[in-house]
MOPAC internal coordinates of N, CA, C and O (Angstrom, degrees):
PM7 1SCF
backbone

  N    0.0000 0     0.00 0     0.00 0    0    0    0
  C    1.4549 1     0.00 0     0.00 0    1    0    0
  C    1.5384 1   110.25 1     0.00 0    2    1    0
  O    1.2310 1   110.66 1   145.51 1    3    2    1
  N    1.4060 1   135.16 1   -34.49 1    3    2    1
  C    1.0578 1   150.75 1  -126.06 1    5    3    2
  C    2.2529 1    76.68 1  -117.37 1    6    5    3
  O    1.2310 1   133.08 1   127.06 1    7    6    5
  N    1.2241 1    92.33 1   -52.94 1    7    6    5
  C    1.7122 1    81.04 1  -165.89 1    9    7    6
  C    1.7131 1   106.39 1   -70.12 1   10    9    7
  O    1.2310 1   121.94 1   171.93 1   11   10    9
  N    1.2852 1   113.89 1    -8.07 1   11   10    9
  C    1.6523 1   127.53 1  -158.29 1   13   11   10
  C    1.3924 1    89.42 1   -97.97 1   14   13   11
  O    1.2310 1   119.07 1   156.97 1   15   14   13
  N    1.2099 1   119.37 1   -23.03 1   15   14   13
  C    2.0210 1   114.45 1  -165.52 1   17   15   14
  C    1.6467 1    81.09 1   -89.15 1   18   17   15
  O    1.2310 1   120.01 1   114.68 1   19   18   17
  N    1.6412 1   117.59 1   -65.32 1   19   18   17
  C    1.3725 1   122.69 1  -156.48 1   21   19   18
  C    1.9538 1   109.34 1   -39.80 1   22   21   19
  O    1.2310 1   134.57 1   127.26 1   23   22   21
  N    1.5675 1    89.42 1   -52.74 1   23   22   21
  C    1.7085 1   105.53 1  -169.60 1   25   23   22
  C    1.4846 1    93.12 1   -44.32 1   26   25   23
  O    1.2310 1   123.95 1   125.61 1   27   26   25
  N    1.4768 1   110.02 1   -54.39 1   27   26   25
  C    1.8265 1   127.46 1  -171.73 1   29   27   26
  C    1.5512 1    94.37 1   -35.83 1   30   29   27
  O    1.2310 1   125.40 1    94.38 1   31   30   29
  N    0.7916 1   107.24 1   -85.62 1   31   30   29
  C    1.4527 1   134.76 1  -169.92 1   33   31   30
  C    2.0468 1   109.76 1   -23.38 1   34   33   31
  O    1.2310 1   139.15 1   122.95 1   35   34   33
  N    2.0843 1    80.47 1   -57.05 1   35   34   33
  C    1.8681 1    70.17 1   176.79 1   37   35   34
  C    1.0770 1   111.90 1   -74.25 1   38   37   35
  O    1.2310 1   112.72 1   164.45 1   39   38   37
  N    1.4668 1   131.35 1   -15.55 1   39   38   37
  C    1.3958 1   110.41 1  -163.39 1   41   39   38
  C    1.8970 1   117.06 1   -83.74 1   42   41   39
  O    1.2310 1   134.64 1   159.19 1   43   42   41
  N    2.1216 1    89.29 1   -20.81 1   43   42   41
  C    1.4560 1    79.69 1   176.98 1   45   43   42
  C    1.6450 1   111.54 1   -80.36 1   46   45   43
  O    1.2310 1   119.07 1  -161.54 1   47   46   45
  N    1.3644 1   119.39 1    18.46 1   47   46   45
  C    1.8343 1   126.55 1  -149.17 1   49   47   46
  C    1.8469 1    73.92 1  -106.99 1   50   49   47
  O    1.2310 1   118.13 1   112.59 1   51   50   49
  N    1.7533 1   121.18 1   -67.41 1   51   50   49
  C    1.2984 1   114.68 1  -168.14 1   53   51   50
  C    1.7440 1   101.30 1   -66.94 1   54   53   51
  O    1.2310 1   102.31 1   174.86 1   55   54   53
  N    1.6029 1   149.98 1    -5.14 1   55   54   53
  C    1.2219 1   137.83 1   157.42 1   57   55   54
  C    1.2494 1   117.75 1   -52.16 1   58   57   55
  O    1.2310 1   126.96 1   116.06 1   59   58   57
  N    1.7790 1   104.22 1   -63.94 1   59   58   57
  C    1.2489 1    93.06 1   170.03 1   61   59   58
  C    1.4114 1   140.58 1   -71.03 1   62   61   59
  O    1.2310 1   121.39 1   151.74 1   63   62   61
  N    1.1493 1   114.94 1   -28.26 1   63   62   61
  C    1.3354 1   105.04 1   170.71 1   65   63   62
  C    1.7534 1   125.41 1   -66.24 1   66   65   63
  O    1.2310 1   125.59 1   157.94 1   67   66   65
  N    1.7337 1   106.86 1   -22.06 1   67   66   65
  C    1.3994 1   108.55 1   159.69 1   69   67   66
  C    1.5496 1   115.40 1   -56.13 1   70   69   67
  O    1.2310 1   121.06 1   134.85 1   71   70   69
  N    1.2461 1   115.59 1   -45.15 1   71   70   69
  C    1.5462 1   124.05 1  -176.92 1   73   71   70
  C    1.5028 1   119.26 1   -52.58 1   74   73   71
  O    1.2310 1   126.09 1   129.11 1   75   74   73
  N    1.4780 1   105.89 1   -50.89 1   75   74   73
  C    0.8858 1   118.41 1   154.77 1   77   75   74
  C    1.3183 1   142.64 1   -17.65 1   78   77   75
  O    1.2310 1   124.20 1    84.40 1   79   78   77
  N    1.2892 1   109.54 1   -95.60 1   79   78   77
  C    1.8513 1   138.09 1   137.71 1   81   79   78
  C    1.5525 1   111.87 1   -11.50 1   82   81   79
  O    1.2310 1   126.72 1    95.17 1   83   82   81
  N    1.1190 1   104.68 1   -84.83 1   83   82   81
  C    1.9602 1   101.18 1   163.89 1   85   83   82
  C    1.4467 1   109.82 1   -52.44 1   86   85   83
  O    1.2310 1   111.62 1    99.02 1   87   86   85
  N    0.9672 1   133.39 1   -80.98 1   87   86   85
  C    1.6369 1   109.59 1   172.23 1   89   87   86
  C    0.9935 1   136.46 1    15.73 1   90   89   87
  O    1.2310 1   126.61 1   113.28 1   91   90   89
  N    1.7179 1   104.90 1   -66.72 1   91   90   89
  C    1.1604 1   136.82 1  -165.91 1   93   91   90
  C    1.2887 1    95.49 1   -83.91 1   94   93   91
  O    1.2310 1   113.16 1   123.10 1   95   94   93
  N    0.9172 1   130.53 1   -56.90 1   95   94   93
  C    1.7182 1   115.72 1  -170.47 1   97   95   94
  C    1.4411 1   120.28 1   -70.80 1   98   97   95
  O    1.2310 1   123.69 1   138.69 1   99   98   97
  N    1.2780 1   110.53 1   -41.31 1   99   98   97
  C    1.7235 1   101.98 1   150.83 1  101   99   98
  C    1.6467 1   130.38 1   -41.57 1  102  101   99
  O    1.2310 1   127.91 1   129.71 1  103  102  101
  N    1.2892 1   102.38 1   -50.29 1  103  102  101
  C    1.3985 1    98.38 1   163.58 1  105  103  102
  C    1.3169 1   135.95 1   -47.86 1  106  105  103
  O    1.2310 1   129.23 1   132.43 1  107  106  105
  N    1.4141 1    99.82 1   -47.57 1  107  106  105
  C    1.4749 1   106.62 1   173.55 1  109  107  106
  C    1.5245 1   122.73 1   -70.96 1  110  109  107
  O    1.2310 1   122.06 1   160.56 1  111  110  109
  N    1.1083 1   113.66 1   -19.44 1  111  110  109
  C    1.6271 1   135.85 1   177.79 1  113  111  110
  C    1.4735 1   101.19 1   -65.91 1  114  113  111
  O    1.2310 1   129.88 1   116.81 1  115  114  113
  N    1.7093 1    98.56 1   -63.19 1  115  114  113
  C    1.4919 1   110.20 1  -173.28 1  117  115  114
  C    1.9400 1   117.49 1   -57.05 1  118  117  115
  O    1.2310 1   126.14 1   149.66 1  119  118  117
  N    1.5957 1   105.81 1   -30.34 1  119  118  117
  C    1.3083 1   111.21 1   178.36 1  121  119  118
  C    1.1209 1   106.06 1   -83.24 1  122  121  119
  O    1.2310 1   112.40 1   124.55 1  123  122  121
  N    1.5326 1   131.94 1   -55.45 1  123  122  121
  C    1.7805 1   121.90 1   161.67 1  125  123  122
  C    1.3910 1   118.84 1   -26.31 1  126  125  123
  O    1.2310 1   120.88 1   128.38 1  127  126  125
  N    1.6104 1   115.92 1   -51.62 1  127  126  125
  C    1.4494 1   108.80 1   172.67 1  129  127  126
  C    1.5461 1   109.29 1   -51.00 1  130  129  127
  O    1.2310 1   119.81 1   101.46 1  131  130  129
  N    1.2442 1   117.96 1   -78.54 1  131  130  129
  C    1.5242 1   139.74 1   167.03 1  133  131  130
  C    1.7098 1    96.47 1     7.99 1  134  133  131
  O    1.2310 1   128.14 1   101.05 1  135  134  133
  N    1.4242 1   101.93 1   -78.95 1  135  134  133
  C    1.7444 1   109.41 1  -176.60 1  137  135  134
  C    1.3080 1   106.27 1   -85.70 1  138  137  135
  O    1.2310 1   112.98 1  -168.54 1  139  138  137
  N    1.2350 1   130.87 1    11.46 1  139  138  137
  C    1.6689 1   103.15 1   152.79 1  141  139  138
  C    1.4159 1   116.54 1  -107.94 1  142  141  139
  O    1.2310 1   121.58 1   176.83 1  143  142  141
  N    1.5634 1   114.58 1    -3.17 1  143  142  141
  C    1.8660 1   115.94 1   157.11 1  145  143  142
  C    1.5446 1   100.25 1   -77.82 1  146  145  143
  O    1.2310 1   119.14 1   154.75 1  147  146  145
  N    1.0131 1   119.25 1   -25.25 1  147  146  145
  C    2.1082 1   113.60 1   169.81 1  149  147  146
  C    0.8992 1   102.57 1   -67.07 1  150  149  147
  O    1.2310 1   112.57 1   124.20 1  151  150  149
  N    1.2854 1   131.64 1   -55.80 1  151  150  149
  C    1.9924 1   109.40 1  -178.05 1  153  151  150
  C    1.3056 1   124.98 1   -55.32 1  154  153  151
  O    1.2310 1   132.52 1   123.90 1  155  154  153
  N    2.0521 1    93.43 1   -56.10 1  155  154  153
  C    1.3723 1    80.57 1   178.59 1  157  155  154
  C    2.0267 1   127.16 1   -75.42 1  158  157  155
  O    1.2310 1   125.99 1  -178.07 1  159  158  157
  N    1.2395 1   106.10 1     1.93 1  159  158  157
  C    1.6892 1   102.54 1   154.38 1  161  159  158
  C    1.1326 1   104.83 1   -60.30 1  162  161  159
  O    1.2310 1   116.32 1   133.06 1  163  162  161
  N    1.4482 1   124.60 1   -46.94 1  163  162  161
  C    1.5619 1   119.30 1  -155.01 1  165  163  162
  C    0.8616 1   120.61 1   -78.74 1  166  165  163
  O    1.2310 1   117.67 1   167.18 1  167  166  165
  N    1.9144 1   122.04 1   -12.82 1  167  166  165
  C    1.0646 1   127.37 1  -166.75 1  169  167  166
  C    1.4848 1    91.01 1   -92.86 1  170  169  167
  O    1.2310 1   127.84 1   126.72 1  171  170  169
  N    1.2499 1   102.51 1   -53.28 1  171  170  169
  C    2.2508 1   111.30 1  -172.72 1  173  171  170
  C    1.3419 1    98.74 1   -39.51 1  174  173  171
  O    1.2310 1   120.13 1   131.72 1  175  174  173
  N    1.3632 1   117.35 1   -48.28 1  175  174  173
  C    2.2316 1   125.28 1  -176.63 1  177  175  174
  C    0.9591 1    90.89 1   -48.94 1  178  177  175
  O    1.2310 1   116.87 1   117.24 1  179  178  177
  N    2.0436 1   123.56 1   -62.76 1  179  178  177
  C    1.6424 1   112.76 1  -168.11 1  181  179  178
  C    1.3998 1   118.71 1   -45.22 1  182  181  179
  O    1.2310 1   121.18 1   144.62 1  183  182  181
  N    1.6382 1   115.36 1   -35.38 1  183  182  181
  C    1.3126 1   104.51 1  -122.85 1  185  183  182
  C    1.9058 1    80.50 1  -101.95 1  186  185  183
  O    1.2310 1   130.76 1   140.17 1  187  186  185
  N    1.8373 1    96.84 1   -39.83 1  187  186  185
  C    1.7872 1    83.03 1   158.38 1  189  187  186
  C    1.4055 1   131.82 1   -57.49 1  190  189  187
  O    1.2310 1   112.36 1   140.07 1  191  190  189
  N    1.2932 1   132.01 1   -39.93 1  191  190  189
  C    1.3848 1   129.12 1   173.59 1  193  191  190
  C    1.8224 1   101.65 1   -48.06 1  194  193  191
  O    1.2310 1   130.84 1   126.52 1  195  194  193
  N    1.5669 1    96.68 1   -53.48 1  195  194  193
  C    1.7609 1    74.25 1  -166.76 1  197  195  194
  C    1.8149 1   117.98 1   -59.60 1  198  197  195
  O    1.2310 1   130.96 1   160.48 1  199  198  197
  N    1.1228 1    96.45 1   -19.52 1  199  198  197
  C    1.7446 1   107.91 1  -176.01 1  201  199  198
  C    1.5143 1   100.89 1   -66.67 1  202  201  199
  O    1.2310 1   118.77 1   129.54 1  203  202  201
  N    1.2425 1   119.95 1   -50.46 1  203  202  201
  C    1.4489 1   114.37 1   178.68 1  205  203  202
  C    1.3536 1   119.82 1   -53.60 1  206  205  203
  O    1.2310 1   119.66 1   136.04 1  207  206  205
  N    1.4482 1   118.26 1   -43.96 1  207  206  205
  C    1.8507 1   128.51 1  -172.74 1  209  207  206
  C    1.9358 1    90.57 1   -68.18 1  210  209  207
  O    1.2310 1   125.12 1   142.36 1  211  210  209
  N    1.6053 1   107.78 1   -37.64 1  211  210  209
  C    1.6824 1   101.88 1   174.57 1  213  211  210
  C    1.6730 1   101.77 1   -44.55 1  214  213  211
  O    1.2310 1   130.53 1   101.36 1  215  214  213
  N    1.4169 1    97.30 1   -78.64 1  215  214  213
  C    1.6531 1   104.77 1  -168.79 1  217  215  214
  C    1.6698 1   115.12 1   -31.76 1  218  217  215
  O    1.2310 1   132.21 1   119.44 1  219  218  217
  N    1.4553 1    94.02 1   -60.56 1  219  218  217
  C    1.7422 1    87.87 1  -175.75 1  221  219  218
  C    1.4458 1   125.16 1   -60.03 1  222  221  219
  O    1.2310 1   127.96 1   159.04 1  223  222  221
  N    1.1039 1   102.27 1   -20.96 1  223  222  221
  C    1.7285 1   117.52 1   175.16 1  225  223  222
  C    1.4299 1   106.04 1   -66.35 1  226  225  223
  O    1.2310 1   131.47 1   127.69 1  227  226  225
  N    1.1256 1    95.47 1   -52.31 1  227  226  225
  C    1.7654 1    95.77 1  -171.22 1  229  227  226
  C    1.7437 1   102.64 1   -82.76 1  230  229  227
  O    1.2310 1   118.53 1   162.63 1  231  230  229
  N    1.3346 1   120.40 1   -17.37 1  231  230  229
  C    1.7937 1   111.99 1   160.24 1  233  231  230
  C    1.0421 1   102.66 1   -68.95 1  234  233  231
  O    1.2310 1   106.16 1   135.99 1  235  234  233
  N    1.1141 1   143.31 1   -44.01 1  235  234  233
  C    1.6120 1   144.67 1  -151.87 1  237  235  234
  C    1.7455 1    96.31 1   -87.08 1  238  237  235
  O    1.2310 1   110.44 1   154.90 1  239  238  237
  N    1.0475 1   135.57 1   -25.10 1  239  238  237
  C    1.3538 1   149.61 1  -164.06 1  241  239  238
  C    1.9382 1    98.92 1   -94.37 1  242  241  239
  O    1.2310 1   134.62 1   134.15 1  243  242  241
  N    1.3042 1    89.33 1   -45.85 1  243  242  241
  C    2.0610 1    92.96 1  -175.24 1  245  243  242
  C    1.7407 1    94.38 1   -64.40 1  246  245  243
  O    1.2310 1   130.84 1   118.58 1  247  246  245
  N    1.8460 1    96.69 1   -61.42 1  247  246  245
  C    1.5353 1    77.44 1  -157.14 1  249  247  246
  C    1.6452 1   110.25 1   -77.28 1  250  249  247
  O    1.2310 1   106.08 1  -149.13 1  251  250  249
  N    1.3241 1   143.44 1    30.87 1  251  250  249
  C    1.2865 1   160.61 1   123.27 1  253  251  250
  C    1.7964 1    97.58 1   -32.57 1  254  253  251
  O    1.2310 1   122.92 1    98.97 1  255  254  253
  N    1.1905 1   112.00 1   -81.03 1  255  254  253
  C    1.2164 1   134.82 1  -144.75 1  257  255  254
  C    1.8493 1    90.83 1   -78.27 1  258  257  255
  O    1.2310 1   114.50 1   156.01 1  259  258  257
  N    1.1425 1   128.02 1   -23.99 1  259  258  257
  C    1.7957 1   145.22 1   178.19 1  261  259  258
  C    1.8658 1    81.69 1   -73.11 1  262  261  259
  O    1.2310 1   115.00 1   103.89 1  263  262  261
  N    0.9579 1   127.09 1   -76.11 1  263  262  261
  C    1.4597 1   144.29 1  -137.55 1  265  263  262
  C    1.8107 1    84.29 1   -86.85 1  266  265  263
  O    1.2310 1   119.16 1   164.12 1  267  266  265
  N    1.0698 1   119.20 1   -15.88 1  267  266  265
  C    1.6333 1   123.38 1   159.29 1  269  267  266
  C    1.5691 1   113.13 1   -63.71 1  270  269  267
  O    1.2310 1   133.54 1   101.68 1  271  270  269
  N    1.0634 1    91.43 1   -78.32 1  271  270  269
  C    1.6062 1   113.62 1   178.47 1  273  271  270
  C    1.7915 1   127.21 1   -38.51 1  274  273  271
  O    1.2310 1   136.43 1   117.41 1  275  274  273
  N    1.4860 1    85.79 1   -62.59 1  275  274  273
  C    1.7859 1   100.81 1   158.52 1  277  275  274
  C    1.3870 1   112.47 1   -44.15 1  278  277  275
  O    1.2310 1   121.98 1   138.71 1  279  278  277
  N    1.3415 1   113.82 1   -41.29 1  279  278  277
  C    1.9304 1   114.60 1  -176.24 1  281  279  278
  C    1.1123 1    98.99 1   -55.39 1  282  281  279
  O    1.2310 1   121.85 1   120.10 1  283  282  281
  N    1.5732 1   114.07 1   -59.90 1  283  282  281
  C    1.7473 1   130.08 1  -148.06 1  285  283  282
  C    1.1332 1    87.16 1   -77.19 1  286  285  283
  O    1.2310 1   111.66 1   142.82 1  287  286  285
  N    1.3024 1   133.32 1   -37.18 1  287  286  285
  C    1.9500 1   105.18 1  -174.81 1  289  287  286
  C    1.1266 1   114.39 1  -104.49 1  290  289  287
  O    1.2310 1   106.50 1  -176.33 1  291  290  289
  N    1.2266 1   142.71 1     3.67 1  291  290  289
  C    1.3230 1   145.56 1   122.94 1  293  291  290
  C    1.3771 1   111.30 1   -29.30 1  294  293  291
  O    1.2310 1   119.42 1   104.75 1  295  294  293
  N    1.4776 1   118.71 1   -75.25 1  295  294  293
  C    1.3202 1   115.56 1  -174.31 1  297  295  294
  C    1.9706 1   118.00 1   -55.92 1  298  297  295
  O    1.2310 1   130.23 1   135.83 1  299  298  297
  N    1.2722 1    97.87 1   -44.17 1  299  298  297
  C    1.4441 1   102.81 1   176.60 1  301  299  298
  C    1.6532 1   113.34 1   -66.73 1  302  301  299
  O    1.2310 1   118.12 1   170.12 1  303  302  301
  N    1.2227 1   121.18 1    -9.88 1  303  302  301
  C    1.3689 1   138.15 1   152.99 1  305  303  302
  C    1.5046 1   124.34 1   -47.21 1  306  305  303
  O    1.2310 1   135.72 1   102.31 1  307  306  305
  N    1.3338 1    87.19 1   -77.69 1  307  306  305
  C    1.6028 1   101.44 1   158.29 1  309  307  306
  C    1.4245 1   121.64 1   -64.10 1  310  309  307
  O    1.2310 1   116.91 1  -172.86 1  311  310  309
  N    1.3554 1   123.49 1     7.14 1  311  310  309
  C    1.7064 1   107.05 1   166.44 1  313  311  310
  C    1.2134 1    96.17 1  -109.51 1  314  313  311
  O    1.2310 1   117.14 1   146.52 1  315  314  313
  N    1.2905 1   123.05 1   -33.48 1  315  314  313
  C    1.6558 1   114.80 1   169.45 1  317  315  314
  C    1.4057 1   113.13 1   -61.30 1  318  317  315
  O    1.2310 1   118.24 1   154.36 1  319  318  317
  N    0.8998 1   120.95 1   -25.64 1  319  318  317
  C    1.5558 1   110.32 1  -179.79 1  321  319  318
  C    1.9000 1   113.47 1   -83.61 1  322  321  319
  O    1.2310 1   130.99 1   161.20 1  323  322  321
  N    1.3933 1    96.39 1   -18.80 1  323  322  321
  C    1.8313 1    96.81 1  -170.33 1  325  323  322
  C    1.5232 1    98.87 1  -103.08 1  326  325  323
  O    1.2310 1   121.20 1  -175.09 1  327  326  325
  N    1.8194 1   115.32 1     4.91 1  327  326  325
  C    1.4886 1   106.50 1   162.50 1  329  327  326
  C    1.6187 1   105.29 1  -103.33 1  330  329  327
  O    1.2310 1   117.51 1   167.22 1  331  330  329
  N    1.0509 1   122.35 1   -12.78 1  331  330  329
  C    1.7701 1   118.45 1   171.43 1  333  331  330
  C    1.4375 1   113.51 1   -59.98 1  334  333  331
  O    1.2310 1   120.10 1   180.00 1  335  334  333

């Protein structure tokens, strides 16, 4: 009885400590995952922010190039009108 409890005993001693052990490495798996969807969020945030400063640059660049245009045909307005 005495060797049947002991055997008992280690085997529930090596369960848990298997349980344990795997546990643990899932965890750590699961937190590696954890921080490598944080980068790559952090990177997608970077990579949208830089896309946005694109966009506005290039709005800020059109209506540049609008506020161009308006000059030039304004002015070419006025030469058509002072050759009629």
């Amino acid at each position: 009885m005495l060797v049947e409890l002991t055997t008992c005993a280690c085997e529930v001693n090596d369960l848990y400590w298997w349980s344990c052990r795997h546990l643990l490495v899932e965890l750590t798996t699961c937190a590696n995952g954890v921080n490598d969807l944080c980068l790559e969020l952090m990177t997608c945030a970077s990579e949208v922010n830089d896309l946005c400063l694109e966009l506005t640059t290039c709005a800020s660049e059109i209506n540049d190039l609008c506020l161009e245009l308006t000059t030039y045909t304004s002015g070419v307005n006025g030469l058509c009108s002072r050759n009629r």
